[in-house]
C-alpha positions as CSV (number, residue, x, y, z in Angstrom):
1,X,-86.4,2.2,-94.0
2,X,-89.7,0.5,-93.3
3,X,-90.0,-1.1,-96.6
4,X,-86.3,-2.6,-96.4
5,X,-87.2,-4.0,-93.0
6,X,-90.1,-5.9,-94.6
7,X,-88.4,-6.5,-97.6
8,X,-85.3,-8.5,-95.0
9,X,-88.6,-9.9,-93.0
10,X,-90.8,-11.1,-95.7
11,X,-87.4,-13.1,-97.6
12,X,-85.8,-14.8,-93.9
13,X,-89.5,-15.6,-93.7
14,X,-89.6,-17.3,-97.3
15,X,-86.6,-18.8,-96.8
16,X,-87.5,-20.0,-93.6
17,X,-91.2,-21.5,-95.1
18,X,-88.8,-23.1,-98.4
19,X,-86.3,-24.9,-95.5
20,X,-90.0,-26.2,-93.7
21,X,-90.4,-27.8,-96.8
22,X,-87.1,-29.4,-97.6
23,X,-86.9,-33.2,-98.1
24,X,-83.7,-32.9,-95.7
25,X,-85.1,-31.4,-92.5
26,X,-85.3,-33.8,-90.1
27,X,-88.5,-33.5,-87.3
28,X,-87.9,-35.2,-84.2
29,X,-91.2,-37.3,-83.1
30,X,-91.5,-37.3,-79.4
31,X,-93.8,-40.5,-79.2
32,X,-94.7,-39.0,-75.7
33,X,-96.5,-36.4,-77.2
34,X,-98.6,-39.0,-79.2
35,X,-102.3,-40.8,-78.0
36,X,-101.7,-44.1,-79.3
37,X,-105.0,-45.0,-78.6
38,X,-105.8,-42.2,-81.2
39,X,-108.2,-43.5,-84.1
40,X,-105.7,-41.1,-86.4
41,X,-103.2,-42.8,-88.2
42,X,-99.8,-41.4,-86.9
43,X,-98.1,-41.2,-90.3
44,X,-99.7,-41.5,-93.6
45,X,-98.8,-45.1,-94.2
46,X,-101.5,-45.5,-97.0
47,X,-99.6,-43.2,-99.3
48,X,-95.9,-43.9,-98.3
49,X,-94.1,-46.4,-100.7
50,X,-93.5,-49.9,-99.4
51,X,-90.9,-49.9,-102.1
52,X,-88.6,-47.9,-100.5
53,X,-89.9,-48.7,-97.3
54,X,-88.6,-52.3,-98.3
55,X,-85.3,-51.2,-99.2
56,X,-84.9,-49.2,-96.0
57,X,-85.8,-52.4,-93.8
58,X,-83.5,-54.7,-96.0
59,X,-80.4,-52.0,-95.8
60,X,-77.8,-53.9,-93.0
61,X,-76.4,-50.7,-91.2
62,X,-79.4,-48.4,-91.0
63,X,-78.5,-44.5,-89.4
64,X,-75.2,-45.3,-88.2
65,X,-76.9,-48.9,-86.8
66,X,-77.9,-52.2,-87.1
67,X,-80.8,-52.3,-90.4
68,X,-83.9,-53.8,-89.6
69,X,-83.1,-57.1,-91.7
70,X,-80.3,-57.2,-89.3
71,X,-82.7,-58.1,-86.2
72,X,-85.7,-59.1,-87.5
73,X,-87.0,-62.2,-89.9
74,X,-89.2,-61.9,-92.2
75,X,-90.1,-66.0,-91.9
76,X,-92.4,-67.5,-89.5
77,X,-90.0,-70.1,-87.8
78,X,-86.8,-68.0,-87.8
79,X,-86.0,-66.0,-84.7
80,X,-83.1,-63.4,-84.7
81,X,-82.4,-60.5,-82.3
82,X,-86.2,-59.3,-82.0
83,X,-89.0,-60.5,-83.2
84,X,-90.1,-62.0,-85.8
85,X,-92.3,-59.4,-88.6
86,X,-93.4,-62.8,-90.3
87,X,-97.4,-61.4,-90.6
88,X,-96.8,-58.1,-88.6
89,X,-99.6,-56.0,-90.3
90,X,-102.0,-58.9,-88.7
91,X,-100.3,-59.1,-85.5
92,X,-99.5,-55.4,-84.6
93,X,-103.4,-55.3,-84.1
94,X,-102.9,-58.3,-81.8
95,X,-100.2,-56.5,-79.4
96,X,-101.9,-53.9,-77.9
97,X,-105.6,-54.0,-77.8
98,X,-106.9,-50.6,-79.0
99,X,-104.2,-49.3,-81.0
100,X,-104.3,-49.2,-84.6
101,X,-101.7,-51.3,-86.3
102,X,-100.1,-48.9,-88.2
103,X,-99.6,-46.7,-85.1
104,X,-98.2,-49.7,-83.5
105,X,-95.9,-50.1,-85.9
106,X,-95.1,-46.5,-85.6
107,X,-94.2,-46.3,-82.2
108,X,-92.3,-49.4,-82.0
109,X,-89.9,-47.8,-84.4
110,X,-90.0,-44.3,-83.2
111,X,-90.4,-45.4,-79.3
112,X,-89.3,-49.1,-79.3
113,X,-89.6,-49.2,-75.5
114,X,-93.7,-48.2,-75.9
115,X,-94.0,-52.5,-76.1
116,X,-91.9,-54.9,-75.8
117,X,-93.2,-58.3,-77.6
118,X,-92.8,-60.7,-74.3
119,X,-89.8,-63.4,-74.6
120,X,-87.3,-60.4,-75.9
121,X,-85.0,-58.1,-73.9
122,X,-86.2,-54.3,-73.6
123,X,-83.3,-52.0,-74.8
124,X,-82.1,-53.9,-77.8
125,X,-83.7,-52.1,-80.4
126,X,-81.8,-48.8,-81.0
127,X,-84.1,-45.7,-80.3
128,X,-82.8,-43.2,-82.6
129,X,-84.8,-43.6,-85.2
130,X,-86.9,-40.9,-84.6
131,X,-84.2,-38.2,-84.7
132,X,-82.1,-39.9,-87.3
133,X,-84.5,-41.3,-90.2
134,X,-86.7,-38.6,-91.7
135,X,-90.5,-38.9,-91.2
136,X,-90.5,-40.1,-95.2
137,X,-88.7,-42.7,-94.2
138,X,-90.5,-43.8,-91.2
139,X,-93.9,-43.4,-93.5
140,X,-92.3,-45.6,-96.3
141,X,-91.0,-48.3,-93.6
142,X,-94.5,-48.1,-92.1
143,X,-96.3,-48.6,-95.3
144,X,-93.6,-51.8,-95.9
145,X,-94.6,-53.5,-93.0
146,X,-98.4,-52.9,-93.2
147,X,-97.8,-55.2,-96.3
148,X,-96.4,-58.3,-94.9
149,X,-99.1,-60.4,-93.9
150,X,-99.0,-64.0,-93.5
151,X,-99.4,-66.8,-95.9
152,X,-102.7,-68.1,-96.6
C-alpha cells in the first residue's frame, strides 16, 4: 500500500513539475511585488528575441485588445494614443531616475499605471497584460523595445 501511494505521489508530482514547465502556463506578475529600483533586471531581456518581440508589438489586436502598434509610434514626430517609443531604450532611463530601463519598460507593460509619461491620460493603456501575455512574450517585447534607439 505504501509503495502505490508513492508511486500516485511521485507521478501527480512529475506531472505537476512537466506542467511548471510548459510554454502554455501563464504566471501572473504582480508588479507590486517588484522593487523597481532593483539593480536586477526584471525579465531576462538580453536573451529574449526582439524578433518576435517585434511581431508581438506590430500585431493590431494584441490579447483580446488594442496591439501596441495600435497606440504607439515608432517615429519621432508622430503622436498616437500614448506615447511615442521613437528611442525608448534611451529614454526609459530618462523617466524615472534610478530604474533600470529595461525594468521600466517592464512595468509599463505589466503595470502601465507605475508612470504615466506627462501630457497622456492615465488609464488608457490596457493592464492585462500581465495575466494575459505569457512572461515569453513580455521578455521578447522587452528585448524589442531595448532595441529602438534613436537615429544618429
Amino acid at each position: 500500500m505504501m509503495r502505490f501511494y508513492l508511486l500516485c505521489t511521485s507521478m501527480m508530482l512529475g506531472s505537476a513539475l512537466l506542467t511548471g514547465c510548459s510554454r502554455e502556463q501563464q504566471v501572473v506578475v504582480d508588479a507590486r511585488d517588484l522593487d523597481p529600483f532593483s539593480e536586477e533586471a526584471f525579465c531576462a531581456w538580453h536573451i529574449g528575441s526582439p524578433q518576435i518581440g517585434q511581431e508581438i508589438f506590430e500585431r493590431p489586436v494584441l490579447a483580446d485588445g488594442a496591439g501596441c502598434v495600435t497606440c504607439h509610434s515608432r517615429s519621432p514626430e508622430t503622436r498616437l494614443v500614448g506615447p511615442s517609443l521613437y528611442g525608448v531604450a534611451v529614454t526609459a532611463a530618462e523617466r524615472q531616475k534610478g530604474i533600470i530601463p529595461a525594468n521600466y519598460l517592464y512595468l509599463s507593460i505589466v503595470d502601465p499605471s507605475f508612470y504615466v509619461t506627462p501630457g497622456f491620460p492615465a488609464d488608457v493603456m490596457p493592464d492585462h497584460y500581465a495575466g494575459t501575455l505569457s512572461e515569453e512574450e513580455i521578455t521578447d517585447l522587452v528585448s524589442y523595445l531595448m532595441t529602438l534607439y534613436p537615429d544618429e
